[in-house]
BAMI-968260 format. One record per residue (C-alpha): residue in one letter; x, y, z. Coordinates in nm, 2 decimals, padded with zeros to 4 digits. Example, Ala and Ser with C-alpha at 12.3 -4.5 7.8 and 13.67 -1.06 7.14 Angstrom:
<rs>
<r><rest>A</rest><east>01.23</east><north>-00.45</north><up>00.78</up></r>
<r><rest>S</rest><east>01.37</east><north>-00.11</north><up>00.71</up></r>
</rs>
This chain:
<rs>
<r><rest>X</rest><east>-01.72</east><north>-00.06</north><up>00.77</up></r>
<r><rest>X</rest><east>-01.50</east><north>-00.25</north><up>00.95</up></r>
<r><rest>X</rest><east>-01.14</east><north>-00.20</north><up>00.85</up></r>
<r><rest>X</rest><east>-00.93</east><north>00.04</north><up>01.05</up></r>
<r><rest>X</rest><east>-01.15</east><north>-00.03</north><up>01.36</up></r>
<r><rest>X</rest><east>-00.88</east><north>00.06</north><up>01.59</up></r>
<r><rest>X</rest><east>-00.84</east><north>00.39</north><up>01.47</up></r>
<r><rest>X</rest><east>-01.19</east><north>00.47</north><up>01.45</up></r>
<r><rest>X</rest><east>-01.22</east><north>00.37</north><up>01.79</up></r>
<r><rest>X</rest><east>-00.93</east><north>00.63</north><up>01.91</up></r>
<r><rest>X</rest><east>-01.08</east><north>00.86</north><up>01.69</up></r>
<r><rest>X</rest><east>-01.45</east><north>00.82</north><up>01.87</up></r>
<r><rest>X</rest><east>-01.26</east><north>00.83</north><up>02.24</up></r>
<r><rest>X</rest><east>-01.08</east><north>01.16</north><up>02.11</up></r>
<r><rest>X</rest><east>-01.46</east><north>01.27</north><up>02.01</up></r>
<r><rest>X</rest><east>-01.56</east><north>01.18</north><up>02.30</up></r>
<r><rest>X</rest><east>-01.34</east><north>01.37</north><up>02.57</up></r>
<r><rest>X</rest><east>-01.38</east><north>01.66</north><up>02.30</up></r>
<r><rest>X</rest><east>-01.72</east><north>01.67</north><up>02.33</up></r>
<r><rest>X</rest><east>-01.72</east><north>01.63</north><up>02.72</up></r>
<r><rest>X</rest><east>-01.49</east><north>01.93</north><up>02.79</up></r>
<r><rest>X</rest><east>-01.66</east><north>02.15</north><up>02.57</up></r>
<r><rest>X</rest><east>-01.97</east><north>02.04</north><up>02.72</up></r>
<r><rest>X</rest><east>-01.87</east><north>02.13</north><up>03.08</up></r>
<r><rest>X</rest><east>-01.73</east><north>02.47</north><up>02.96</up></r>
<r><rest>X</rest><east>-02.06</east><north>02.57</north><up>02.87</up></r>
<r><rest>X</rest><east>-02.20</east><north>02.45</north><up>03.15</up></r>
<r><rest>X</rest><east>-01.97</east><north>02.63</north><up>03.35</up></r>
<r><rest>X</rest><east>-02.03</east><north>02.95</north><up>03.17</up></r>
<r><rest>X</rest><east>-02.40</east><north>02.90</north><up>03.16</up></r>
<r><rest>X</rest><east>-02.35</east><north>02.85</north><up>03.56</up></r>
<r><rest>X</rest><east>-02.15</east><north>03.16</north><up>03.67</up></r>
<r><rest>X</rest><east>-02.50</east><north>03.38</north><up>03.58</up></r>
<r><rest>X</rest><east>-02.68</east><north>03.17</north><up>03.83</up></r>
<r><rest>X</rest><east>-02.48</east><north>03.04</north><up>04.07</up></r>
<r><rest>X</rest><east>-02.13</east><north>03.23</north><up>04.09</up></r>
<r><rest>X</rest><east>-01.76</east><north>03.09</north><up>04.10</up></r>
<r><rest>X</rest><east>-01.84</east><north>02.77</north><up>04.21</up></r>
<r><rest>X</rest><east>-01.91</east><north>02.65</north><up>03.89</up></r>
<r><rest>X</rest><east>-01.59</east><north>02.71</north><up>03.79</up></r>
<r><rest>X</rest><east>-01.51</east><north>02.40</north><up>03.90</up></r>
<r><rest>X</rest><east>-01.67</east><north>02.19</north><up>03.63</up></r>
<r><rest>X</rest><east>-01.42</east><north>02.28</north><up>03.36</up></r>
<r><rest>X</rest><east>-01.13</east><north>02.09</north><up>03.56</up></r>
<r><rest>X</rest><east>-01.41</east><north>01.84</north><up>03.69</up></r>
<r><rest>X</rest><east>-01.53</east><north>01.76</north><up>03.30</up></r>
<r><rest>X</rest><east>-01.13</east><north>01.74</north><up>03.19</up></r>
<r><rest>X</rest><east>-01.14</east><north>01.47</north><up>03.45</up></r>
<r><rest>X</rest><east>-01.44</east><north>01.29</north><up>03.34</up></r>
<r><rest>X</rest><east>-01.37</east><north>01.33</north><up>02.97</up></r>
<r><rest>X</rest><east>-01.00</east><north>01.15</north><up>03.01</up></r>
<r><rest>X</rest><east>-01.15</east><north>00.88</north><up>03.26</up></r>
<r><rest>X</rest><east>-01.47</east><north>00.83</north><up>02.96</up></r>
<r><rest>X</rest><east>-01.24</east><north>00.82</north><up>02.68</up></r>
<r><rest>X</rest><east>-00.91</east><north>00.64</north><up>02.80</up></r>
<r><rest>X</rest><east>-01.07</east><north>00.26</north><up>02.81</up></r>
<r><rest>X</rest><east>-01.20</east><north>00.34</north><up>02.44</up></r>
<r><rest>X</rest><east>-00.93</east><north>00.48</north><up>02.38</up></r>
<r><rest>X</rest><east>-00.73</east><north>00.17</north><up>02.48</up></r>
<r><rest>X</rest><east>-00.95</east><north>-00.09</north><up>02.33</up></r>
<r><rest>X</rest><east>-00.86</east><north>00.09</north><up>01.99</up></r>
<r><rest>X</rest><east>-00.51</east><north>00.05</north><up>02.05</up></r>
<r><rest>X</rest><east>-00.50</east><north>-00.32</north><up>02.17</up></r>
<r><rest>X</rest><east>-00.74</east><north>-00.36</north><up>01.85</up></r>
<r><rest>X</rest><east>-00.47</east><north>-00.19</north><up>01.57</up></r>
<r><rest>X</rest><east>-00.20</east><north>-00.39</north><up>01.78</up></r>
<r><rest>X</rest><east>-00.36</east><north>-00.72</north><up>01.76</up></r>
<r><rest>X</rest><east>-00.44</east><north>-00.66</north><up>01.42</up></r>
<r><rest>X</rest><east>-00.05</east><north>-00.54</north><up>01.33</up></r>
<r><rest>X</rest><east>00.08</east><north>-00.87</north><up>01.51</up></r>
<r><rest>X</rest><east>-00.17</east><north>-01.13</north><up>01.33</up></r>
<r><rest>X</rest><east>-00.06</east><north>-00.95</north><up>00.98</up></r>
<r><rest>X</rest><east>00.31</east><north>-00.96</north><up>01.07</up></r>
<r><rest>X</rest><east>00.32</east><north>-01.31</north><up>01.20</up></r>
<r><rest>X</rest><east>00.12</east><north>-01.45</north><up>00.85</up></r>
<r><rest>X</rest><east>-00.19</east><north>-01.56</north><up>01.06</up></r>
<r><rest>X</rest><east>-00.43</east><north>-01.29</north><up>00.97</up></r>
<r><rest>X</rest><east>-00.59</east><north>-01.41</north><up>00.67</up></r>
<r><rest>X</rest><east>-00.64</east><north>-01.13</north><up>00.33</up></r>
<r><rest>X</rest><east>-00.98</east><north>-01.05</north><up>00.26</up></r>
<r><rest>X</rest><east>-01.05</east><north>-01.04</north><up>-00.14</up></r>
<r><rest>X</rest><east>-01.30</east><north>-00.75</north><up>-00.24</up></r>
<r><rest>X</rest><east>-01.60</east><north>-00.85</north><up>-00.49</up></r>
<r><rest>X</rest><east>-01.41</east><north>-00.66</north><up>-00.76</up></r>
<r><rest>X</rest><east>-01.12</east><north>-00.88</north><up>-00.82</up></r>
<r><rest>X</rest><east>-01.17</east><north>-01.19</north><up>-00.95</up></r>
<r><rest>X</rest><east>-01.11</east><north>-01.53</north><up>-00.76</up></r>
<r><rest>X</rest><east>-00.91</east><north>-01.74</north><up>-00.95</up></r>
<r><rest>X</rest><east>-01.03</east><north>-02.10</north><up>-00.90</up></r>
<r><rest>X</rest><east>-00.82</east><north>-02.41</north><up>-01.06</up></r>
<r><rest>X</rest><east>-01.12</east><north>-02.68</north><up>-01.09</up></r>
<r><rest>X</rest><east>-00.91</east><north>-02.88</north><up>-01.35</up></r>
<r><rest>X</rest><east>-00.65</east><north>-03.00</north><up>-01.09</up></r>
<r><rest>X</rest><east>-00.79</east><north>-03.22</north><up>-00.83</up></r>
<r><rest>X</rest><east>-00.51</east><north>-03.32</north><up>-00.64</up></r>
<r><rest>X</rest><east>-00.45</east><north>-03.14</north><up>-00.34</up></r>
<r><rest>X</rest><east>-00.15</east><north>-02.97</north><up>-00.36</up></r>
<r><rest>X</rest><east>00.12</east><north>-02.95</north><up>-00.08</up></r>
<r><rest>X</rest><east>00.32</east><north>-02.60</north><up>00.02</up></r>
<r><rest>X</rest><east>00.71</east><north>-02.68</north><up>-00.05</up></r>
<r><rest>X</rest><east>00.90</east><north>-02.61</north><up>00.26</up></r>
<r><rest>X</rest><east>01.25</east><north>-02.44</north><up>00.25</up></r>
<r><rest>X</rest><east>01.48</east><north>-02.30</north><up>00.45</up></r>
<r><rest>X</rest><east>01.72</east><north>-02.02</north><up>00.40</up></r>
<r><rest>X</rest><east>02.12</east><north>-01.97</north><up>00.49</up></r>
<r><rest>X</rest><east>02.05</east><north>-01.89</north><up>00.82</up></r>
<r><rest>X</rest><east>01.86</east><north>-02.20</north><up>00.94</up></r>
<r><rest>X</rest><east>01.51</east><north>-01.99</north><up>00.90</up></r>
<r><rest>X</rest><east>01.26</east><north>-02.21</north><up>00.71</up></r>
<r><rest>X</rest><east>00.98</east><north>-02.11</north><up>00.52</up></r>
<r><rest>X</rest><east>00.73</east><north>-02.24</north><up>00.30</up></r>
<r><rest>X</rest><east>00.61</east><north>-02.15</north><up>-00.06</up></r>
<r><rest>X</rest><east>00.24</east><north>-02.10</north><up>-00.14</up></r>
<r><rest>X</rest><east>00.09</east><north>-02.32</north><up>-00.38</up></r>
<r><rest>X</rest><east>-00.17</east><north>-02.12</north><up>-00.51</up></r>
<r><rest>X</rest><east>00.04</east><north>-01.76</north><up>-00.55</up></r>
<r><rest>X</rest><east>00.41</east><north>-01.84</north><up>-00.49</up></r>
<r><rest>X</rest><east>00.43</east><north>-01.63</north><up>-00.18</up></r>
<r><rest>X</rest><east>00.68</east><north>-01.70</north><up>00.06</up></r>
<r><rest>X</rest><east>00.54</east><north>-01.73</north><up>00.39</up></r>
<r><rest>X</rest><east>00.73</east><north>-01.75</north><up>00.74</up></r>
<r><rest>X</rest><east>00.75</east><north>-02.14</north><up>00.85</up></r>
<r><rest>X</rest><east>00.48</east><north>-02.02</north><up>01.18</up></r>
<r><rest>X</rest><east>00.23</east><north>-01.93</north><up>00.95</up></r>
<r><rest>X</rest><east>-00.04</east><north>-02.11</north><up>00.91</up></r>
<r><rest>X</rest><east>-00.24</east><north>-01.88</north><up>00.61</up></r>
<r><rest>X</rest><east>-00.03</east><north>-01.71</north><up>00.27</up></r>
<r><rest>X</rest><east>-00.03</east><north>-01.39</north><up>00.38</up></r>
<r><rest>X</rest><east>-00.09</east><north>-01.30</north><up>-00.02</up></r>
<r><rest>X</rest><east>-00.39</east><north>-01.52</north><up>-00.07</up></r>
<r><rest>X</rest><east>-00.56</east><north>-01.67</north><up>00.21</up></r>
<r><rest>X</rest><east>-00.45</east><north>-02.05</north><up>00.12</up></r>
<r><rest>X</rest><east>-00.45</east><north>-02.22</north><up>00.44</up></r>
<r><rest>X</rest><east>-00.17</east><north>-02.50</north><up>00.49</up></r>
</rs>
């Protein structure tokens, strides 16, 4: 339900000034019987309103997707495991164990997961694979 909330959120402001321009079109049609060429003016005047409704959601969705991409590609944003896949637990080892810490040719340093043997960039503070916090 909430995965991909960014892009539902773009998707609902795109709804949104969709439905608020076809909206003031048939007003303005419905209008023009009754009240002549002045009502005319609602089809630009709902464009306008439909934008100005739908540009903060539409925002909030993006600043959503890029928080979201920066958290994932920085190692921080920590992997959700679905109630279909096991969770492998090691109960028999009760020392804590320590992530190793290497760096490469190029004076980057990273560190080694653990609990999966993910390599993981030296700013992270969670495997990007498996959750494991160091």
């Amino acid at each position: 339900m909430f995965d991909n909330a960014g892009q539902k959120l773009k998707g609902l402001a795109k709804f949104i000034f969709g439905f608020i321009v076809v909206v003031s079109c048939l007003l303005a049609i419905i209008g023009m019987k009754s009240a002549g060429g002045v009502t005319l003016l609602l089809i630009p005047a709902g464009i306008v309103v439909g934008w100005l409704s739908s540009i903060l959601l539409y925002a909030f969705g993006e600043l959503c997707e890029n928080v979201n991409n920066i958290a994932y590609y920085n190692g921080t944003a920590k992997k959700t495991v679905s109630p279909s896949q096991p969770v492998s637990h090691n109960y028999n080892n009760t020392a804590p164990k320590t992530p190793i810490k290497k760096s490469l040719s190029d004076n980057t340093s990273y560190w080694i997961c653990p609990e999966c043997d993910e390599k993981n960039s030296s700013q992270a503070r969670f495997c990007r694979s498996c959750g494991y916090q160091r």
